[in-house]
N, C-alpha and C positions, 0 to 999 in steps of 0.2 A: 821578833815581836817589834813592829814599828811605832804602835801606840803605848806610851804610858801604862804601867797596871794601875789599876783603883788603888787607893789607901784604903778597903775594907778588906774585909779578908773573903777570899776566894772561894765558890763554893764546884762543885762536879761540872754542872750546867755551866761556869764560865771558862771551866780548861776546855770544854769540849766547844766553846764558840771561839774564845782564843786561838785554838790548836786546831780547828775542822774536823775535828774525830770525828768518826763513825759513830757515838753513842757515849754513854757516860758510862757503859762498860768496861771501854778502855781503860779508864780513870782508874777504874775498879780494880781491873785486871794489874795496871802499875803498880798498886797499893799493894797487891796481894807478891807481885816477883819481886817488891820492893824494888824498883827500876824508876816509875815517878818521884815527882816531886814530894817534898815530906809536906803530910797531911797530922792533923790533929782530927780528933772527936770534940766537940760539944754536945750533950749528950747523944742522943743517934743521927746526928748532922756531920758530916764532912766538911773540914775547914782547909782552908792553904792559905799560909800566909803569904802575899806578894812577894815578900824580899823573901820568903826561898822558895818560890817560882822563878823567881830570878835568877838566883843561884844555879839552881836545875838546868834552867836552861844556857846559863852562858859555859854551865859545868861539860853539857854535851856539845856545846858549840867546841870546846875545846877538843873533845873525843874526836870530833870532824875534824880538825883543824892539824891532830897529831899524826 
């Protein structure tokens, strides 16, 4: 991720333009193997907070890395 994340918190539609997924399936599909990033609810909204998208992602950069 070469640009800054927002200070708002993240919604489905922006891991999937971040990330190039296929759909916001994916997202879905992470949530459910537990494999993505940790999401919260607001009531039936999906939230991500930046700093642990971050997290996530520097978590797997390190699975590559090992």
């Amino acid at each position: 991720m070469a640009h800054p994340l927002p200070s708002r918190y993240l919604t489905p539609d922006d891991l999937v333009e971040m990330f190039e997924l296929p759909s916001v399936e994916t997202v879905y599909q992470w949530r459910r193997k537990r494999t993505g990033p940790r999401g919260f609810r607001v009531g039936r909204h999906l939230r991500f907070d930046p700093d642990d998208v971050r997290a996530w992602v520097d978590s797997r950069r390190g699975e590559v890395a090992a």
